[in-house]
C-alpha positions as a Markdown table, in Angstrom:
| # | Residue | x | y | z |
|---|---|---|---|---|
| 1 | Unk | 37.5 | 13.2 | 31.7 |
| 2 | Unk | 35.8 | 10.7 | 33.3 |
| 3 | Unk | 31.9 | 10.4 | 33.4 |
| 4 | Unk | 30.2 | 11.8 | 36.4 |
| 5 | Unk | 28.2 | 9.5 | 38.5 |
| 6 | Unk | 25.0 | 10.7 | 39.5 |
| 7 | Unk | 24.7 | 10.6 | 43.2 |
| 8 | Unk | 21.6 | 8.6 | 43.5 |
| 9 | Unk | 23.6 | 5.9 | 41.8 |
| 10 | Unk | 26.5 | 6.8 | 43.4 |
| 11 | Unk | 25.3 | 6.2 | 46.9 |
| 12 | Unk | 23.5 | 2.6 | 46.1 |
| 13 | Unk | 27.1 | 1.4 | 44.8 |
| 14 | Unk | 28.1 | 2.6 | 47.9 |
| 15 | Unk | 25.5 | 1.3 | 50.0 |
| 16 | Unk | 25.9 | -2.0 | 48.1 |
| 17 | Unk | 29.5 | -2.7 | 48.2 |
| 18 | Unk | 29.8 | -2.0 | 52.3 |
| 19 | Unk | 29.4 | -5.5 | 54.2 |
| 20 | Unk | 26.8 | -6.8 | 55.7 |
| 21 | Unk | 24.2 | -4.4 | 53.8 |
| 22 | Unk | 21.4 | -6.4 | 51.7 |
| 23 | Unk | 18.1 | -5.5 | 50.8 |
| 24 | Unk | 15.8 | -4.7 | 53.4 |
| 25 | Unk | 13.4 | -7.5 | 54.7 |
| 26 | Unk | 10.4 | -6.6 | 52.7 |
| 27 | Unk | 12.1 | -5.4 | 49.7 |
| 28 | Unk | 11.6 | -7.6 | 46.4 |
| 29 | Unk | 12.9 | -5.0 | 43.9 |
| 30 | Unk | 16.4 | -5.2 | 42.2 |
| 31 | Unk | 19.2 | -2.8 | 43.3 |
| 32 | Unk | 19.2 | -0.3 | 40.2 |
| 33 | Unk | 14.9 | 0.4 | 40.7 |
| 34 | Unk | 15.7 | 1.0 | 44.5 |
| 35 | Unk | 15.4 | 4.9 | 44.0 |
| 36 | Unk | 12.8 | 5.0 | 40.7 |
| 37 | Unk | 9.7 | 5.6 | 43.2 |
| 38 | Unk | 9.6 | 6.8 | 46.6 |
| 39 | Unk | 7.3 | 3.7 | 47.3 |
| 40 | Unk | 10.4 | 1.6 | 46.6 |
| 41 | Unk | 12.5 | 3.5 | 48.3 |
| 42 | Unk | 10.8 | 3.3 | 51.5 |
| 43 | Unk | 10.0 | -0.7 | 51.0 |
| 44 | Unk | 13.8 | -1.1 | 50.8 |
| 45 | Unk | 14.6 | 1.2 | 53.3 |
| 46 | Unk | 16.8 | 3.6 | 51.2 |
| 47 | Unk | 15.2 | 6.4 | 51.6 |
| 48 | Unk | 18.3 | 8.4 | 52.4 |
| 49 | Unk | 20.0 | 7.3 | 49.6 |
| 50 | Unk | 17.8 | 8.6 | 47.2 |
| 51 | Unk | 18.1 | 12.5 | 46.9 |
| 52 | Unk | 16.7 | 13.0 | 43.5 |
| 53 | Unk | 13.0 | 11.7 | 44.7 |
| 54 | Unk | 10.2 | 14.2 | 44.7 |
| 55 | Unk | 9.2 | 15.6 | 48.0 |
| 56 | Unk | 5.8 | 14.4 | 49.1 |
| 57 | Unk | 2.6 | 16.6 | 48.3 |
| 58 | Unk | 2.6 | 19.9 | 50.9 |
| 59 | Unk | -1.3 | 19.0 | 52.6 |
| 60 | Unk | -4.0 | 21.6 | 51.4 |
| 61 | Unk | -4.9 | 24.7 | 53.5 |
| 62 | Unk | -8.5 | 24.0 | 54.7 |
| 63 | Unk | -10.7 | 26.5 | 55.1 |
| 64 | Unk | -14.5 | 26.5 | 56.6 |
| 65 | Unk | -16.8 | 29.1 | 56.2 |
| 66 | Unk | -19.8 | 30.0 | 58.4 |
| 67 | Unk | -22.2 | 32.2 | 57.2 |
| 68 | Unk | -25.8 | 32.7 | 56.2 |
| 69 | Unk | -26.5 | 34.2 | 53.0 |
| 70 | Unk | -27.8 | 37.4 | 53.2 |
| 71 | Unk | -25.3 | 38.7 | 55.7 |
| 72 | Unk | -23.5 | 41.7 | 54.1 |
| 73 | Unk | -19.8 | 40.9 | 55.8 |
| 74 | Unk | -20.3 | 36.7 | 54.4 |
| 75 | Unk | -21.4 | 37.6 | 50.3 |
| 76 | Unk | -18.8 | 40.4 | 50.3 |
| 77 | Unk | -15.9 | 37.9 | 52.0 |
| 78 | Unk | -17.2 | 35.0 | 49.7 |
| 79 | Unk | -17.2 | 37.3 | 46.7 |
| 80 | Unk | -14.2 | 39.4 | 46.7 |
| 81 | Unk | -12.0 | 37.2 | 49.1 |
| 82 | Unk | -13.0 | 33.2 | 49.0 |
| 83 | Unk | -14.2 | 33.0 | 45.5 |
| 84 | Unk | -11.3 | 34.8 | 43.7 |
| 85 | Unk | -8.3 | 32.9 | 46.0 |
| 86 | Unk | -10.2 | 29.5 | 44.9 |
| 87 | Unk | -9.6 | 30.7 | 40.9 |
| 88 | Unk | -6.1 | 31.8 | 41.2 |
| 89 | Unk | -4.9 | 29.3 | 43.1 |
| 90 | Unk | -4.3 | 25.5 | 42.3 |
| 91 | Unk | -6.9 | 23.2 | 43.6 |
| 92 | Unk | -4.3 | 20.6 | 45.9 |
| 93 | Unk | -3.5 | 24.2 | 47.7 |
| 94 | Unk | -6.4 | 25.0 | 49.2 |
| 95 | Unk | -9.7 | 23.1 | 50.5 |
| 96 | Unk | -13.0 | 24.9 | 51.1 |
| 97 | Unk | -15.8 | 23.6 | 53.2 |
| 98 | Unk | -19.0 | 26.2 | 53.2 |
| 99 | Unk | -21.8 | 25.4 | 55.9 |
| 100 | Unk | -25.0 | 28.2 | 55.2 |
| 101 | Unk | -26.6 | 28.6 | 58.6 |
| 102 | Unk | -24.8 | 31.4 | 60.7 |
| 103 | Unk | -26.8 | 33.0 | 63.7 |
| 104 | Unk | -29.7 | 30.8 | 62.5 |
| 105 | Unk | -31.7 | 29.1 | 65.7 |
| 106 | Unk | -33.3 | 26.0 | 65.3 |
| 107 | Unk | -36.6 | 24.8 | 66.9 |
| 108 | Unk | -38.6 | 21.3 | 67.2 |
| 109 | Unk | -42.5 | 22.2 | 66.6 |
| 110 | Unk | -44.4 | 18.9 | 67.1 |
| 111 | Unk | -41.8 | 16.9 | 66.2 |
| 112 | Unk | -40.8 | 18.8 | 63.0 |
| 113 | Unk | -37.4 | 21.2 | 62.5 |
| 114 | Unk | -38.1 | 25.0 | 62.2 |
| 115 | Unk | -35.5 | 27.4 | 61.2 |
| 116 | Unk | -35.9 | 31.4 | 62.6 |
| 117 | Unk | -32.8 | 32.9 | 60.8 |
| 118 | Unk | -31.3 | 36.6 | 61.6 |
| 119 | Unk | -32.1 | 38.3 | 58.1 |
| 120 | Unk | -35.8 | 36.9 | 58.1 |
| 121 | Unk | -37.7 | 34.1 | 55.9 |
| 122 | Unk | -35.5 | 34.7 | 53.1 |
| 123 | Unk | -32.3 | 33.5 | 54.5 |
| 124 | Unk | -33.5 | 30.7 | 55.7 |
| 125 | Unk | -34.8 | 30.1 | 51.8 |
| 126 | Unk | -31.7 | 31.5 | 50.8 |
| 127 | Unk | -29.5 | 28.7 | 53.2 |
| 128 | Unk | -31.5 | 25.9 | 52.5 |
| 129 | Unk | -31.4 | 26.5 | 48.5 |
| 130 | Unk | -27.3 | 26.5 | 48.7 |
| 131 | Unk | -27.1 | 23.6 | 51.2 |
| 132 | Unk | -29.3 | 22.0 | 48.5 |
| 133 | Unk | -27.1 | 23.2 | 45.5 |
| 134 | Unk | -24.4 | 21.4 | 47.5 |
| 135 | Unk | -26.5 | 18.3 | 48.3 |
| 136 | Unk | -27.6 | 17.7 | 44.3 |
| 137 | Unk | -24.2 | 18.9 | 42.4 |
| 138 | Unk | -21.9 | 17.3 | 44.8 |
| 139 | Unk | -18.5 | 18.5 | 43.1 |
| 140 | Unk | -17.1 | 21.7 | 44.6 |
| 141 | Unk | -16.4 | 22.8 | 41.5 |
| 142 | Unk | -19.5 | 22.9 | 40.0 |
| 143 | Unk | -21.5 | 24.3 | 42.9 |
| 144 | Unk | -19.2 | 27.1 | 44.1 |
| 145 | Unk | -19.3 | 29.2 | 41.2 |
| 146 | Unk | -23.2 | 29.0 | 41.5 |
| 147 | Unk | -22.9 | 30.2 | 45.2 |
| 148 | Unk | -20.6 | 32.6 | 43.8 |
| 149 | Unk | -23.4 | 34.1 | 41.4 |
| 150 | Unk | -26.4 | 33.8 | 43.5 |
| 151 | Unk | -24.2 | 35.6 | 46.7 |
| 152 | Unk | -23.1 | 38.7 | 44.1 |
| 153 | Unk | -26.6 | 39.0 | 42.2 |
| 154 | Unk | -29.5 | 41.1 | 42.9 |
| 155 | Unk | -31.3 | 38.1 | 45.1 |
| 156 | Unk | -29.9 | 35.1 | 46.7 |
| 157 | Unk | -33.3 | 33.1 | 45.9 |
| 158 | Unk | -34.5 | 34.4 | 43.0 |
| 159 | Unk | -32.0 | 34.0 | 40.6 |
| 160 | Unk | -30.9 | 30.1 | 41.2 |
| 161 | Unk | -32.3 | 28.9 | 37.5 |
| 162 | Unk | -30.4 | 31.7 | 36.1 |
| 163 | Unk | -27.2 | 31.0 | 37.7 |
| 164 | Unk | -27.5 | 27.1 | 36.6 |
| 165 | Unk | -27.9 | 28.1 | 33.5 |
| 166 | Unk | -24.7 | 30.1 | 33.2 |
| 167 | Unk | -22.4 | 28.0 | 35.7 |
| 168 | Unk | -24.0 | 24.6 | 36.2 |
| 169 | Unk | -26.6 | 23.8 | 33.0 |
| 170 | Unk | -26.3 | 20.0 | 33.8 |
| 171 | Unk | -27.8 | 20.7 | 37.4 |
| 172 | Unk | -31.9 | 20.0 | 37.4 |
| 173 | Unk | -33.4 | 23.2 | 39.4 |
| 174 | Unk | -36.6 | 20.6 | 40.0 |
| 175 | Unk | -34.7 | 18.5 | 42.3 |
| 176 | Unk | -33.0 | 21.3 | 44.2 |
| 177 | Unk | -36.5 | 22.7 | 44.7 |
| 178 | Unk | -37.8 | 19.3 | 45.8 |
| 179 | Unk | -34.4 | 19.1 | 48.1 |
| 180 | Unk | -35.8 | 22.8 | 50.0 |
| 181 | Unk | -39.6 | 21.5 | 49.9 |
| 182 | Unk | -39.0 | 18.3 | 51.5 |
| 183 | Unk | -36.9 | 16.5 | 54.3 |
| 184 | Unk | -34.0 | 16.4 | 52.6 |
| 185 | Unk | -33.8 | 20.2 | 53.0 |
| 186 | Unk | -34.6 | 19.8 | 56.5 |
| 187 | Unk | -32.0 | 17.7 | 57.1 |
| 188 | Unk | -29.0 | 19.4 | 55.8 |
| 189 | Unk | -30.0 | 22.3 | 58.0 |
| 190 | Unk | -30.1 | 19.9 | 60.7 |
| 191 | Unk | -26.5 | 19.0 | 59.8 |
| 192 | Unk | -25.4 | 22.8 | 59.1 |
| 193 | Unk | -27.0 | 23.7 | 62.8 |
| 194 | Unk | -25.0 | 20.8 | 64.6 |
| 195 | Unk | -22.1 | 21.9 | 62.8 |
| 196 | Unk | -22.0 | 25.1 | 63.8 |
| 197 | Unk | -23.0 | 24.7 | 67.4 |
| 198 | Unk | -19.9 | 22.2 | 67.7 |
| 199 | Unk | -17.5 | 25.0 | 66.6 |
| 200 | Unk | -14.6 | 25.5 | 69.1 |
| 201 | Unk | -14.8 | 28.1 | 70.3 |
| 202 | Unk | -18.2 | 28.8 | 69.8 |
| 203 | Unk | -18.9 | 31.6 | 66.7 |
| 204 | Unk | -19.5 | 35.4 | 68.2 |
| 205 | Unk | -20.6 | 36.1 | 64.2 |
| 206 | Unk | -20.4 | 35.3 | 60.5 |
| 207 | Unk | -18.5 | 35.1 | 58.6 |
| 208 | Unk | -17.0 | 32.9 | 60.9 |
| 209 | Unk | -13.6 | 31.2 | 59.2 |
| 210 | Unk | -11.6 | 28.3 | 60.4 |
| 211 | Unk | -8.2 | 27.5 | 58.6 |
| 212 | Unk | -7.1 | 23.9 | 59.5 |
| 213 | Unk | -9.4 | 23.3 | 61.7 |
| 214 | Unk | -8.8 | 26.1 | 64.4 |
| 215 | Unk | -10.0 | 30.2 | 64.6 |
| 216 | Unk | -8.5 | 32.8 | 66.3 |
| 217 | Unk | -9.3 | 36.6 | 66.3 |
| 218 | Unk | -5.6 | 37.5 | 64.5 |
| 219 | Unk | -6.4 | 34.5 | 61.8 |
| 220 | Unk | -9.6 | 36.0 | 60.9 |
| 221 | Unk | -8.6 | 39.6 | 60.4 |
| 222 | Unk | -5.7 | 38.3 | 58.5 |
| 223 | Unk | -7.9 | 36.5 | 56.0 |
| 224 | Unk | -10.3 | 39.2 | 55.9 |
| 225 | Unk | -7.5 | 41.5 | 55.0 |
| 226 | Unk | -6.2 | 39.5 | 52.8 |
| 227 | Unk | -6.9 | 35.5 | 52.0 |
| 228 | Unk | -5.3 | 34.9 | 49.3 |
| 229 | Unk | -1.8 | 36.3 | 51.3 |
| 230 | Unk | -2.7 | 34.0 | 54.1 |
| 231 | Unk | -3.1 | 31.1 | 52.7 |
| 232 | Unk | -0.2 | 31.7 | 50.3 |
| 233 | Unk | 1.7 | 31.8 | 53.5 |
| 234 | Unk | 0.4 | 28.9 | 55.3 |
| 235 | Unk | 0.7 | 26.8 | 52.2 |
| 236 | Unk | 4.2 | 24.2 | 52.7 |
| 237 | Unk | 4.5 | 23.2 | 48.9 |
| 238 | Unk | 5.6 | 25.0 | 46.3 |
| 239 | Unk | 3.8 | 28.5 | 45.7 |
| 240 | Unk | 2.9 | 29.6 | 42.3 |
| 241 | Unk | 2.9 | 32.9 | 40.6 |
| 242 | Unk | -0.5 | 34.0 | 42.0 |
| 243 | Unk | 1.1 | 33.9 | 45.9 |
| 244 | Unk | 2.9 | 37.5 | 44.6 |
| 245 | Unk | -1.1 | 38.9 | 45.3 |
| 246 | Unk | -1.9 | 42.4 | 46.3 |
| 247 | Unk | -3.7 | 43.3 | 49.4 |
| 248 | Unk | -7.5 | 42.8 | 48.8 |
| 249 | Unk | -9.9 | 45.6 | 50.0 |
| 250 | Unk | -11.1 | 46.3 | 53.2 |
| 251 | Unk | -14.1 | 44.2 | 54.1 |
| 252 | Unk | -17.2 | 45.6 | 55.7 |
| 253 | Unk | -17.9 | 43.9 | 58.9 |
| 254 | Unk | -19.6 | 40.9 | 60.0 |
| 255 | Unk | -23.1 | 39.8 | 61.5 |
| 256 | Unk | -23.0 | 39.6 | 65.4 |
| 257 | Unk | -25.3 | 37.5 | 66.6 |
């Protein structure tokens, strides 16, 4: 029996032997490496000739969250929704963006930010201590699962140093306190506020949830039913075994502003 061509190779012979058909202007790679990368491929214009090539990377779901932290409706989305879709899933699938300032209202008193926040003093601390977090640890990773403990403990701002210590013992507590004492605190609020009041359209209440970049009413109650089924759905790569998920629970509602 004869040996059976594979049809990569098959179609460069092909492709080859027909007249008139050289290597693409551009192309500086021998005939048989044509199809070993998809970068090749493309330089020598081959592309269709090449079905064994891996499909390019599906793009991540991204996902923003706006909420303040002692609203009822944003701890119990971020910890029974956000945080548990982040651990099952892989990270290229989904990207998370979390902005603490919600139905927050910011003033100018004499030339210096002030910060009047729905839930009182505390959730203002309680914003300004995760935009920190964020601010000092940098990698998502690191600082989610912090914001993850500090949202489903007894007290948003009391319990910081013991949720480093469990999640994030390389982060210094000093410098995220100097980060809500000082301007750099300030600023970050700043930032949340402008990012929030750019939101199109503009929030009604938190948690407020974009997914690529857009929000409807439907999107939301579907990801407040059930994220890790939406983004499982909205996902274009491959899915993994998690995207078989049950329904998550019902989700008390949200603060109106």
């Amino acid at each position: 029996m004869a040996p059976t061509v594979p049809l990569a190779v098959l179609a460069l012979l092909v492709a080859l032997l027909a007249p008139g058909l050289g290597a693409a202007p551009g192309c500086d790679h021998p005939a048989h490496r044509w199809c070993s990368s998809r970068d090749i491929a493309a330089a020598c214009q081959v592309g269709s000739l090449c079905p064994s090539l891996p499909r390019p990377a599906a793009a991540p779901v991204q996902l923003s969250l706006y909420y303040e932290s002692l609203c009822p409706g944003c701890r119990e989305f971020l910890v029974l929704q956000l945080f548990p879709t982040w651990l099952l899933l892989p990270e290229e699938m989904l990207n998370i963006t979390l902005v603490p300032y919600g139905n927050a209202q910011e003033r100018n008193i004499s030339g210096k930010l002030d910060f009047q926040c729905q839930h009182g003093p505390e959730e203002c601390l309680g914003n300004m201590m995760e935009a920190c977090l964020m601010h000092e640890a940098k990698n998502f990773s690191t600082y989610f699962p912090v914001i993850f403990c500090l949202e489903s403990g007894s007290s948003v701002t009391k319990n910081l140093e013991a949720c480093l210590q469990i999640y994030a013992p390389e982060l210094d507590s000093g410098r995220i306190t100097a980060c809500v004492q000082g301007d750099t605190g300030l600023a970050l609020m700043h930032h949340n506020a402008q990012l929030t009041e750019a939101l199109v359209p503009p929030h009604q209440y938190v948690p407020w949830i974009t997914i690529n970049g857009k929000h409807s009413d439907e999107m939301q109650a579907q990801a407040q039913a059930s994220l890790l089924g939406l983004v499982c759905h909205l996902y274009q790569g491959e899915k993994p075994d998690a995207c078989g998920g049950s329904k998550a629970p019902k989700l008390p509602s949200g603060c109106r502003r």
